[in-house]
C-alpha positions as a Markdown table, in Angstrom:
| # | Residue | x | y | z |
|---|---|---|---|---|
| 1 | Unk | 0.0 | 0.0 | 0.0 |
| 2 | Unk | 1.8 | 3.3 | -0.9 |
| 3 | Unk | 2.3 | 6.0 | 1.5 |
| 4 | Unk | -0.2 | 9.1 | 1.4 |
| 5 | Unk | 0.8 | 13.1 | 2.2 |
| 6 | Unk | -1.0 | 16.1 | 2.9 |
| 7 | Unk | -0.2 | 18.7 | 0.1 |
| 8 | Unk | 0.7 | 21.8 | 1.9 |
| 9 | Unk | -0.9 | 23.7 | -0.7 |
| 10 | Unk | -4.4 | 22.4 | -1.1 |
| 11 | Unk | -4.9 | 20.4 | 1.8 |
| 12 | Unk | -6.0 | 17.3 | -0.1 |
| 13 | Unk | -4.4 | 13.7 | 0.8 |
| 14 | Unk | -2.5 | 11.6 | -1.8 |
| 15 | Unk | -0.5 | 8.7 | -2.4 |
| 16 | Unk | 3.1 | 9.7 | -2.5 |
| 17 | Unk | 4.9 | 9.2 | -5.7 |
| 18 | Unk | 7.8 | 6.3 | -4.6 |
| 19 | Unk | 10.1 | 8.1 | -7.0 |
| 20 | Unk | 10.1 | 11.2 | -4.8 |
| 21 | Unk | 11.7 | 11.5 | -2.1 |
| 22 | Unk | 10.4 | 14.3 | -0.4 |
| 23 | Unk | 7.2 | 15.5 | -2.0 |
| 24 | Unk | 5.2 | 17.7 | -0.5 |
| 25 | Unk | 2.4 | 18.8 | -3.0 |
| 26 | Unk | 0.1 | 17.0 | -5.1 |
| 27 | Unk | 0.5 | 16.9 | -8.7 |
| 28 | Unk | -2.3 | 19.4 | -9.2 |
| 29 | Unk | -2.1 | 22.4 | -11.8 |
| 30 | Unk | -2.2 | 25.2 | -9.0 |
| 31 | Unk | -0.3 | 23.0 | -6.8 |
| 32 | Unk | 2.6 | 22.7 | -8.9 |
| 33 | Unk | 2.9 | 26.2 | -9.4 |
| 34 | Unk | 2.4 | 26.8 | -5.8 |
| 35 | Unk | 6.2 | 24.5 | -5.8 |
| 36 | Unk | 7.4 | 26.5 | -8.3 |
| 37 | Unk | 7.2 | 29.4 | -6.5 |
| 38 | Unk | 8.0 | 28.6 | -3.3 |
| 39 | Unk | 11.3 | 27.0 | -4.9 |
| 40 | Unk | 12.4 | 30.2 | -6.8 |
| 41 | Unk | 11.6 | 32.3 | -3.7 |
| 42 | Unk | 14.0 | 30.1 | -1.9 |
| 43 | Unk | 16.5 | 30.2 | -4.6 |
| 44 | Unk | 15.7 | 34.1 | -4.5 |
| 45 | Unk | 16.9 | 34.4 | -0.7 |
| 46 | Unk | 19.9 | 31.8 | -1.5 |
| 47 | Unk | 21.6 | 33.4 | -4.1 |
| 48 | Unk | 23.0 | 36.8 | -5.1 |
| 49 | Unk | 23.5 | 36.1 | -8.5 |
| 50 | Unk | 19.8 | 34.5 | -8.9 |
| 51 | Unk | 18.6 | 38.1 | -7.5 |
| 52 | Unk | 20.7 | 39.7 | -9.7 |
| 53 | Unk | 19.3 | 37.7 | -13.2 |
| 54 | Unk | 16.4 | 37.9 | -11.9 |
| 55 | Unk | 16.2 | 42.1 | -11.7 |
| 56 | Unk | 18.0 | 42.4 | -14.9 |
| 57 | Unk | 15.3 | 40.1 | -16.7 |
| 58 | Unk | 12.8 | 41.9 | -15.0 |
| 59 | Unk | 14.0 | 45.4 | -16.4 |
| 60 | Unk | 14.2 | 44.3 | -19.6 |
| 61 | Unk | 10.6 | 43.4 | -19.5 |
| 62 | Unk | 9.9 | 46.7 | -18.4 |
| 63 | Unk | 11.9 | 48.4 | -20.8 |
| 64 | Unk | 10.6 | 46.5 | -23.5 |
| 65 | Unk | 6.7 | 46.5 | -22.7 |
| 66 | Unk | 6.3 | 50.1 | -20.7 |
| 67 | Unk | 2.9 | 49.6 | -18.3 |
| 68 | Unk | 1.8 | 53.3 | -19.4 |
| 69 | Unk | 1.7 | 52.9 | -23.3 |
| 70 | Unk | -0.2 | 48.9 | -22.7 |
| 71 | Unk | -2.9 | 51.1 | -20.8 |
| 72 | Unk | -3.5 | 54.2 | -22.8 |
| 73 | Unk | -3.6 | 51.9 | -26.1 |
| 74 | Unk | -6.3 | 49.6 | -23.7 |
| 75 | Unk | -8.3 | 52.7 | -23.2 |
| 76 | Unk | -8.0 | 53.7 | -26.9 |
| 77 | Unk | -9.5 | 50.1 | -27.8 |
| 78 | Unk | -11.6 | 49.8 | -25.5 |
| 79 | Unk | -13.6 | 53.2 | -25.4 |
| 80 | Unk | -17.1 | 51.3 | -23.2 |
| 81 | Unk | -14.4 | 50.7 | -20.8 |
| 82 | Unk | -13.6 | 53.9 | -20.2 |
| 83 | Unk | -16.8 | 55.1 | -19.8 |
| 84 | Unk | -17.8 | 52.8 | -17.4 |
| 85 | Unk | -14.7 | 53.3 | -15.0 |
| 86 | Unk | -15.5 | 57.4 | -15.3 |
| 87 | Unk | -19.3 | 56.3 | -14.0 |
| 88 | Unk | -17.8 | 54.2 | -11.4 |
| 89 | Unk | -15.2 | 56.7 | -10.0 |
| 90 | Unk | -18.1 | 59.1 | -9.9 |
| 91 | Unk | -20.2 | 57.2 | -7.7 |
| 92 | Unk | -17.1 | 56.0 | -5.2 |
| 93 | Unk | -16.3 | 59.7 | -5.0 |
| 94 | Unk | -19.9 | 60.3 | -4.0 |
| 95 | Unk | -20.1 | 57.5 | -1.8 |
| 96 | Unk | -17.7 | 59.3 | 0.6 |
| 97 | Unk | -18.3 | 60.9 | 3.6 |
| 98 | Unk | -16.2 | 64.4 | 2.9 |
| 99 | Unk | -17.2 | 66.0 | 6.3 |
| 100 | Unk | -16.6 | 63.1 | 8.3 |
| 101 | Unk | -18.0 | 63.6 | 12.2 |
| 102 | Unk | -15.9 | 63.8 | 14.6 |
| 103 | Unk | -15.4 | 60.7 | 17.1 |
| 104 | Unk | -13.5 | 60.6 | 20.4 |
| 105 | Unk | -13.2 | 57.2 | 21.2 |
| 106 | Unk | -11.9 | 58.0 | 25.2 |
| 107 | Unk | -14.4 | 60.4 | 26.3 |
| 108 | Unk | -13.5 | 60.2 | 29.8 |
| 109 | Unk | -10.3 | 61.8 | 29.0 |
| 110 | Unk | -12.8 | 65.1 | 28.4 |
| 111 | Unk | -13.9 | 65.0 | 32.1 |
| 112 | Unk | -14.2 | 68.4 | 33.1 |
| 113 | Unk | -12.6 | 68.2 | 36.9 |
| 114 | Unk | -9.6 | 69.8 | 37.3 |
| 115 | Unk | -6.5 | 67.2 | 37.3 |
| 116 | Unk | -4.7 | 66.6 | 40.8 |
| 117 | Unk | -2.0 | 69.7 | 39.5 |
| 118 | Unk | -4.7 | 71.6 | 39.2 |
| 119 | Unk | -4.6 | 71.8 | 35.3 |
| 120 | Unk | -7.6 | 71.3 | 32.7 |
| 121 | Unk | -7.9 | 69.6 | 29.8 |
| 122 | Unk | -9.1 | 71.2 | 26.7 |
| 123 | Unk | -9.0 | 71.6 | 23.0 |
| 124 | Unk | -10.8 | 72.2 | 19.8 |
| 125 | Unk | -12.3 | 68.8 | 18.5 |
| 126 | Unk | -11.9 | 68.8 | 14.5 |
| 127 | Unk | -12.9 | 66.3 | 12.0 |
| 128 | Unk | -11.5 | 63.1 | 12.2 |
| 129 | Unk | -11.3 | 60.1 | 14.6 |
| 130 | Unk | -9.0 | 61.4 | 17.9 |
| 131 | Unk | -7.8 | 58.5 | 19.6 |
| 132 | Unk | -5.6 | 59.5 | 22.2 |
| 133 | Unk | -7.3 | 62.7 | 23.4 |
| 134 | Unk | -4.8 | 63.3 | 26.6 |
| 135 | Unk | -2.1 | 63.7 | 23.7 |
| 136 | Unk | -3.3 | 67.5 | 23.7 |
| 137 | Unk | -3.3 | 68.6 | 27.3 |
| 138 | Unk | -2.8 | 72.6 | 27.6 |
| 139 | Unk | -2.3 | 73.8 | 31.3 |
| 140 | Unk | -4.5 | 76.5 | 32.3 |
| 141 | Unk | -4.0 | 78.2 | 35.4 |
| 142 | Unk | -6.3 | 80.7 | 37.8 |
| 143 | Unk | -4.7 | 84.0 | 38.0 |
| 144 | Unk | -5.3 | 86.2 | 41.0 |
| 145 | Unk | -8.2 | 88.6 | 40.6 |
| 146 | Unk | -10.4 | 86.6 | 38.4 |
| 147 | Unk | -11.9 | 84.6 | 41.1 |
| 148 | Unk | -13.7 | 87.8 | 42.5 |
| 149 | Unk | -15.7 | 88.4 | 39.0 |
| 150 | Unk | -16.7 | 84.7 | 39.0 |
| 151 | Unk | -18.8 | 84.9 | 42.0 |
């Protein structure tokens, strides 16, 4: 009865190949790319001359097939397209919130007791999400002669 593995790509279990020592993925399609990968990523790591063929190669492709000119001659083909994507952007730009409200997530950081110094916290609240609210703590202090117009 022949051995059976877990791949560690898919999950599945199989019966191991005898002619393999050390398999560890089935002989599925997306499998053996998921090898293939994980292989040249090693070799990647292993090797500085690897890295080095592998950026050159790389550049070349870029060189030769430049991203920008593939998408404006897409757009130029494929006018509907382009329409579509101008609807689409229209509606996620709408879809956002451009006056967000304001949200302070540790309220009791706005208590408004004096601290044990004698300070008190305050400050203007603007849009956007403050998390750490003590992160803005002014000190006020009483000055003599005000306390009389208070009462």
């Amino acid at each position: 009865m022949p051995r059976t593995i877990t791949c560690q790509n898919c999950g599945k279990i199989f019966p191991c190949n005898p002619r393999i020592k050390k398999q560890k993925f089935c002989s599925s399609v997306a499998c053996q790319n998921a090898r293939r990968n994980v292989t040249n990523k090693k070799k990647l790591k292993k090797s500085d001359q690897t890295r080095r063929l592998s950026r050159s190669r790389k550049k070349r492709w870029r060189d030769t097939y430049p991203a920008h000119e593939y998408q404006k001659q897409y757009r130029a083909d494929h006018p509907e397209y382009v329409i579509s994507n101008r609807q689409k952007q229209k509606q996620r730009n709408n879809k956002r919130q451009k006056d967000a409200p304001a949200m302070i997530v540790k309220t009791y950081a706005l208590s408004p007791q004096p601290m044990p110094d004698g300070a008190y916290m305050g400050f203007e609240v603007k849009t956007g999400k403050i998390v750490k609210t003590y992160a803005y703590m002014p000190a006020m202090q009483r000055q003599q002669g005000i306390e009389s117009h208070l009462s």
